[in-house]
N, C-alpha and C positions, 0 to 999 in steps of 0.2 A: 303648179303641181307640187306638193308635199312629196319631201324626201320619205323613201321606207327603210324601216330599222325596226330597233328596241323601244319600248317605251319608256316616259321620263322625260323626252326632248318635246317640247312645246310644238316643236316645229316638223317633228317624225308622223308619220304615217304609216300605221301597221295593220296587214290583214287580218280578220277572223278564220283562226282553223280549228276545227275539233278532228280529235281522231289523226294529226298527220296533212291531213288534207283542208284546203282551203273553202270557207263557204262564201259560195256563188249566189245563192236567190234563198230565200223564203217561202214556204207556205204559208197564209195569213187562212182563220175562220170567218165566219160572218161577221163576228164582232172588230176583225182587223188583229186578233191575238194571234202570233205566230203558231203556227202549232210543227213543224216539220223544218230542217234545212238541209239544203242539198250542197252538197261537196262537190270539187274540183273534179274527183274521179268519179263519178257519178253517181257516190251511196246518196241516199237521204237517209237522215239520220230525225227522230221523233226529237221533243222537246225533252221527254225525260229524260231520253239516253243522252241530248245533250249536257242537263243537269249534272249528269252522272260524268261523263269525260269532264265537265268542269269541277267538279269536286273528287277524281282521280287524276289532276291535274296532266289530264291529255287535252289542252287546250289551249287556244292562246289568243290573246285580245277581247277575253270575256269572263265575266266575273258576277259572282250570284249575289243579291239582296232581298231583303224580306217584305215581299208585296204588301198591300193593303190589309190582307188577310190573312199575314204570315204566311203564306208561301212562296217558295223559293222561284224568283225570277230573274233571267239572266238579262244582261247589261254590257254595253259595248264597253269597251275601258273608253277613255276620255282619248284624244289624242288630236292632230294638226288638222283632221278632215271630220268633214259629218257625214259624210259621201260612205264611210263604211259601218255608219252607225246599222242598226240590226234592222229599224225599220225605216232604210234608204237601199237596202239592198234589192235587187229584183225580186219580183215571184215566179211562183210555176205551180203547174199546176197536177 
């Protein structure tokens, strides 16, 4: 098991949280595209407003890039696990 910390350390392990709180599962659509993630405290939170807490930097272990067709797509930061990459996390439904 990866140590949890800061990011930087090869060897660290850090959760995704938006908003304060930690995201637990995913909503996926048909095509498998997230669309919703649900937090530790129970919110679920949409894909935009997560866009939004990561680009009001209320967020942590995620980071936006320009998809296929320029738009704004979030992205695990890189780190010691793949276990919290965004689509290794559970769903719900």
């Amino acid at each position: 098991m990866a140590k949890t910390g800061v990011y930087g350390d090869p060897a660290v392990e850090t959760k995704i949280s938006l908003a304060g709180s930690e995201v637990v599962a995913v909503k996926k659509n048909g095509q498998g595209d997230i669309e919703k993630f649900k937090l530790a405290d129970g919110r679920v939170i949409s894909y935009d407003e997560a866009i939004s807490l990561v680009k009001s930097n209320q967020s942590h272990g995620l980071i936006l890039q320009k998809g296929n067709t320029g738009q704004a797509v979030l992205r695990s930061k890189p780190d010691a696990s793949d276990d919290n990459n965004l689509d290794s996390l559970p769903t719900f439904e």
